[in-house]
N, C-alpha and C positions, 0 to 999 in steps of 0.2 A: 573087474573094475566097476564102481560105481555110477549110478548114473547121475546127472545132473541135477542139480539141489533147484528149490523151484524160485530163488534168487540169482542162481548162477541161468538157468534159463531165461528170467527176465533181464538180467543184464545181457545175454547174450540177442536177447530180441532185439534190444534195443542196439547194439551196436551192429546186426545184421540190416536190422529198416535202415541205420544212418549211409549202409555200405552205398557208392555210387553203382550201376550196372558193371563198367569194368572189373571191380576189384569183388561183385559176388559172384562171377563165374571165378575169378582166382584163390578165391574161398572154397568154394565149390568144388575145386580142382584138390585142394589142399587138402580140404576134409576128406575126400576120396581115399587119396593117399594114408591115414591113419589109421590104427587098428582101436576096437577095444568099444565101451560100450557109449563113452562120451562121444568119443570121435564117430558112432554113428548115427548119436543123437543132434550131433552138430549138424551132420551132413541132408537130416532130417528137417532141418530148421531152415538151414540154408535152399536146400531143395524148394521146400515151401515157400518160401520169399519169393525164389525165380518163378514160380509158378504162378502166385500172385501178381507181382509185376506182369508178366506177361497178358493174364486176364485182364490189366487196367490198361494198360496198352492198347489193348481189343478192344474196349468199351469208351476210350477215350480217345482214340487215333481221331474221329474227325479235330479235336482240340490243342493233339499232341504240339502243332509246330507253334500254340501261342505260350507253352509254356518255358520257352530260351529264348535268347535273342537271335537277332537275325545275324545270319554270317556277313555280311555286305555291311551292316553298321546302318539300315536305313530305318528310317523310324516304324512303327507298326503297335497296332494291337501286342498286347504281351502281360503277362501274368507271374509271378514267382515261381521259380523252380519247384520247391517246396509245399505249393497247394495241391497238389494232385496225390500224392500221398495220403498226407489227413484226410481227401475229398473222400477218397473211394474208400476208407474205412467207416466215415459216416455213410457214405451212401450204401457199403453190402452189411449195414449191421446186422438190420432188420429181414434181409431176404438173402443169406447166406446159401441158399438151397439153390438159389440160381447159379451160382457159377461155375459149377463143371458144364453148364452149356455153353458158355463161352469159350471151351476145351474146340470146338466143331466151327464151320463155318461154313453156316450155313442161314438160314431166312432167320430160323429161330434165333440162331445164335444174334443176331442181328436186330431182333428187338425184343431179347434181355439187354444187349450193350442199351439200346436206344432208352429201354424204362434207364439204368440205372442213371442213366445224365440227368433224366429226367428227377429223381432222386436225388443227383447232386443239386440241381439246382434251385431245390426246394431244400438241402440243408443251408447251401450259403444263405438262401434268407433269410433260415430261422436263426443261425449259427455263424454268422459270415465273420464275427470277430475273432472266434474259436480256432475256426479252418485258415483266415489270412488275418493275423495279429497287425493290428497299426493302419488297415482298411479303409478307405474313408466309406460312406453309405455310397455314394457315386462310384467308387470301385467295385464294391463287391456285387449292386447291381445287374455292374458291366458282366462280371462273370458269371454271374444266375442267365443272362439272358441270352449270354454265348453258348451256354447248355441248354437251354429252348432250342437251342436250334441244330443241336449237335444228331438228331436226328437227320433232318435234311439237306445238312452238311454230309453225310453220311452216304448217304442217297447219289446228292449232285454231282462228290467228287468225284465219281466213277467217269464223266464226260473231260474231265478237266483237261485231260492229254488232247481229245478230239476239238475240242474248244484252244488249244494255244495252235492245232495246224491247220489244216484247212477244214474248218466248221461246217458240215451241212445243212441247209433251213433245218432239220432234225433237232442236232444238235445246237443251232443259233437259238430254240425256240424254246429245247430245253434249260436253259440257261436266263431266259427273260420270266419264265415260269416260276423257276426255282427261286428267283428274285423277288416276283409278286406275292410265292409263298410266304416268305421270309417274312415281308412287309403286313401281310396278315395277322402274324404271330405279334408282331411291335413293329410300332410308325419308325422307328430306325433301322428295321429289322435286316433291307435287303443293303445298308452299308455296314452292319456290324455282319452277315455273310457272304461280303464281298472282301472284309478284313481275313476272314478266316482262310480263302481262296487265298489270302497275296501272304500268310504265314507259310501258304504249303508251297509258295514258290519261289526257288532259290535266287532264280535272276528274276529281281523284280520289275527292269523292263515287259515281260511277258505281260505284265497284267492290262497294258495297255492293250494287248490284244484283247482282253474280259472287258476292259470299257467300252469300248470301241460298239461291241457285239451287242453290248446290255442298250447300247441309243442307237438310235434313228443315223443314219445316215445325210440326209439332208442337215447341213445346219450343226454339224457334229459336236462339232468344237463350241461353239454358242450352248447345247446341252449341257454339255458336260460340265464349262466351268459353272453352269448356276445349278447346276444337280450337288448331292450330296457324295458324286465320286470324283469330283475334281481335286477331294486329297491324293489319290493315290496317282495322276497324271502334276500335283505338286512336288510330291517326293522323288518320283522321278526325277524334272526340271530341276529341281534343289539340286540333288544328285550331281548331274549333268554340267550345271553350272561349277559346282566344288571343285568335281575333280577337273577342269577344264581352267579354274583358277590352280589349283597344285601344278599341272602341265604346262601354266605360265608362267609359273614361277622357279621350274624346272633348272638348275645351274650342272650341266653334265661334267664338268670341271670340278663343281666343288668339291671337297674331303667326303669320302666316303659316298657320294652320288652313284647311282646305279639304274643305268639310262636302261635295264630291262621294267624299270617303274615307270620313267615315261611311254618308255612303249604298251605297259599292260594299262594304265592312264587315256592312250591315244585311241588303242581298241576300243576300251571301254565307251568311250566320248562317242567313236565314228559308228559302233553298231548301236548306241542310243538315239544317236543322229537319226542312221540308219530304219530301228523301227520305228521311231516318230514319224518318220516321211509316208511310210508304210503304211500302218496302220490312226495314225492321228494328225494331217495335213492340220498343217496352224496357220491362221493367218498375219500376215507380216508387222501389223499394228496391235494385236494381241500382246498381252502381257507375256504369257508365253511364248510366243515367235519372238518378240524380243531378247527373252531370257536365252533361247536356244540360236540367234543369231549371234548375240554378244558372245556366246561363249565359243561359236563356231570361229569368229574372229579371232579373238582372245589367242585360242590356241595355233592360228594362222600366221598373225604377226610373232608370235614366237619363234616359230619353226622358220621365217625368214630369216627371222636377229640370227636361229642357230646355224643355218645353212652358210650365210656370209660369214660365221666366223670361224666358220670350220675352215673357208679357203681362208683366213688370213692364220690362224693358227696353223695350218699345213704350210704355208708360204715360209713362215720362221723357222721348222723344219727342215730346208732344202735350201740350204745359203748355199751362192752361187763365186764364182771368181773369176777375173776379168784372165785369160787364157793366151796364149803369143799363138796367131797361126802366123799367114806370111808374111815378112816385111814387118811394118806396123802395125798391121791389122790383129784385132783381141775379137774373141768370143765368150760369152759367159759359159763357162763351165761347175762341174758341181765342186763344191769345197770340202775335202774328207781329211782335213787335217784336224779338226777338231769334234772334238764327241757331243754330239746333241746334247741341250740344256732340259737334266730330268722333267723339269718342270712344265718346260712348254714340250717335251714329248709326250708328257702324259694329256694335257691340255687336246692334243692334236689328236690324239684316241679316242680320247673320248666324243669330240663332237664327231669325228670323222663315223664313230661306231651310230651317232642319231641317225646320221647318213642315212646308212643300212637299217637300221631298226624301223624308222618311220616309211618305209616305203609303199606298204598297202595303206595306211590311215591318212598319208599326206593328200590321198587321190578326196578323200570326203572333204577335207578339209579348202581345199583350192590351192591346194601349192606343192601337187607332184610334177606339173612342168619343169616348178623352179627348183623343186630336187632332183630331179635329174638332170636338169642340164649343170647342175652343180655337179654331182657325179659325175657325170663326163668331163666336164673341165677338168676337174680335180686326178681322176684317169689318166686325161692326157698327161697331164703336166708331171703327174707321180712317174709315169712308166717311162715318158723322156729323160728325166731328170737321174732314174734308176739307171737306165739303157746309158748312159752318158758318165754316170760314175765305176759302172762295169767296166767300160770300155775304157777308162783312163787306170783302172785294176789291173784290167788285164797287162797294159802296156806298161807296168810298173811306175805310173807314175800317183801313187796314192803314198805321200808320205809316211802313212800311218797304217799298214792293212788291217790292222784289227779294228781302229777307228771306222775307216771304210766299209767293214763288213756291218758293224754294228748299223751304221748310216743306212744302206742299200737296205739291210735288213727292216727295220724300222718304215722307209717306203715301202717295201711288199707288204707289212702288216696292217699299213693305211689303207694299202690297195684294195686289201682283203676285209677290211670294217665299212667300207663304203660300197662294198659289194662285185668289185670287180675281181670277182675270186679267180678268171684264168689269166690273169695281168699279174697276179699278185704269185701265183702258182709260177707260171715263167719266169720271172726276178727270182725265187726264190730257187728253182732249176742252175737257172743260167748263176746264181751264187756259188751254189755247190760246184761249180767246176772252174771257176774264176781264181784268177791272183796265182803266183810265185811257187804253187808248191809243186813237189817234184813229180817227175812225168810217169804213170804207171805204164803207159803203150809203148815207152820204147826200155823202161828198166834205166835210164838214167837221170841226170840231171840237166832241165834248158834252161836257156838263159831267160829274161824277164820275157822278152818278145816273142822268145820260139813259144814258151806258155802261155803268153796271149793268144796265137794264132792256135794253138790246140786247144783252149777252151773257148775262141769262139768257133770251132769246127763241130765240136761237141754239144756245144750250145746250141 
């Protein structure tokens, strides 16, 4: 078979550069697979490409995380997909000979990556409309001067891990160093390498621990906001505040609602809360303690509205009816002649399930007293309510036993969403052997009552 004509190779380059990383190991894979002289010409090409990739990777990893966006949606330094490609073919034009050392890793290997940044960021200047088409001069800039620094980005983030846990003066020190470096290089230097720190980190809370470390302790907060890293203790608050309005406006009832979003919502909020307290004590007339109070509230008085409406939506669940004991005298008992109204069963799951879901983040917020004592209320009043309709099952007086069962049923699944899983576990015991059906201990058939008193012996 012939080989590959020297247009069919350049079309095929060009559709291996356009390939994403997923789909040129699938190539990769595919071309393996094929016989013949093309298909090992492909597999040549394609090889090449991974290899390359790879080298850019290596030379470019301090940079890598400003080139996609941030998974969280929060604001940041960031660059198009797309430039790092073109970059690193201007930058290995001219010194192709370097990058089998980039194969190794080791010192060398580490400043050939460090020249070629350096190299990138001497073509964006000369070429910056070529490499990011549509660029303003203020952009492209930005990116020349983030490769200035891609060396000592290089360097610093080797401490990164040691600097989010407990930092020693060592490491505190390295860190204010690598900063003044920066600031050396360019008067914006150590906020455009304090951006590149908060791309490489996924939960952007953390960087509050990097502010923190880079000022003075006395006076913290006064620093910070008239410093140039009070953006990233902004984005945070912004943060904080959003999602903290989402969780207020939370409806676990409506169509399609899914109270495990308030809950990863309420996390989110209570461990923000959390390392703010921690690591950036704000004071209470602060713009920020403001913002962080308001939102503390916000999500407090919500979780009241939802705790009291969880007992009165459980309360519409459990209709009761006025009972003959002796004489003239009535008792309210449970009412199982009628099938719960879909609507307000689903209504009574749902908030009853916030119940249960909010129970670690209510405690930050100030109102795990008042969910638990809702809990419990709601406990009692479910397990009574359950125990009192079994027991008018057992004794055949449930008009409707399939009605009944659905009913009692429905109490054990509240019991079980607000937490009280061995209350909910019991009802649902004591169901299984409840009500009129025939008796397997003795092989015959009792009457309503002798199967009362055998299912609650069993019970």
């Amino acid at each position: 078979m012939a080989d590959l004509s020297v247009a069919q190779r350049a079309a095929l380059a060009q559709l291996i550069a356009a390939c994403p990383d997923h789909l040129l190991s699938q190539l990769e894979a595919l071309a393996a697979a094929m016989t013949g002289d093309r298909a090992w010409a492909l597999r040549d090409m394609v090889e090449a490409e991974g290899l390359d990739r790879r080298r850019r990777d290596a030379a470019f990893a301090p940079l890598s995380p400003l080139f996609r966006p941030r998974a969280d949606g929060l604001e940041g330094l960031s660059f198009p997909s797309g430039v790092p490609a073109r970059l690193w073919r201007s930058a290995t034009r001219n010194e192709p000979e370097l990058l089998p050392q980039l194969d190794r890793d080791d010192e060398l290997s580490r400043m050939v990556a460090d020249r070629l940044c350096l190299s990138a960021a001497s073509a964006v200047r000369d070429q910056g409309e070529a490499l990011w088409p549509g660029a303003s001069v203020d952009q492209a800039a930005e990116l020349a001067a983030c490769f200035d620094l891609a060396a000592l980005a290089r360097r610093s983030l080797s401490f990164l891990e040691s600097w989010l846990g407990r930092p020693g003066p060592e490491a505190t020190a390295e860190l204010k160093l690598a900063l003044r470096q920066a600031a050396s290089i360019a008067p914006d230097g150590a906020a455009r390498l304090m951006e590149i720190y908060f791309a490489h980190l996924t939960d952007a809370r953390l960087m509050l621990r990097l502010v923190a470390q880079a000022t003075p302790a006395a006076g913290r907060e006064t620093v910070v906001g008239e410093s140039e890293l009070a953006v990233f203790v902004d984005r945070v608050v912004t943060a904080l505040a959003h999602r903290a309005a989402e969780a207020a406006t939370f409806d676990p009832a409506a169509p399609g609602a899914d109270a495990a979003l308030l809950k990863a919502d309420l996390d989110w909020c209570a461990e923000t809360l959390a390392e703010i307290d921690m690591t950036l004590p704000l004071r209470a007339d602060s713009a920020w303690g403001k913002a962080v109070r308001q939102a503390r509230l916000k999500i407090a008085l919500r979780l009241s509205e939802l705790f009291s409406a969880a007992e009165k939506a459980t309360g519409k669940v459990l209709p009761v009816e006025r009972a003959a004991m002796a004489g003239r005298m009535t008792r309210p008992a449970p009412r199982l002649d009628e099938a719960a109204d879909p609507e307000a069963a689903a209504k009574a799951k749902a908030l009853a399930a916030v119940i249960g879901l909010v129970r670690g983040p209510a405690t930050v917020f100030g109102c795990e007293a008042e969910r638990r004592q809702t809990a419990e209320g709601l406990t009692g009043r479910l397990a009574t309510w359950a125990d009192e309709a079994l027991e008018r099952l057992n004794d055949g007086e449930a008009p409707d036993e399939g009605i009944a069962r659905k009913r009692i049923a429905l109490a054990a699944e509240l019991l079980g969403l607000i937490g009280a899983k061995e209350a909910a576990r019991t009802v649902r015991r004591r169901l299984g052997v409840a009500g009129t059906a025939p008796s397997v201990l003795t092989g015959g058939v009792l009457t309503p009552g002798a199967t009362s008193r055998a299912s609650r012996q069993v019970a």
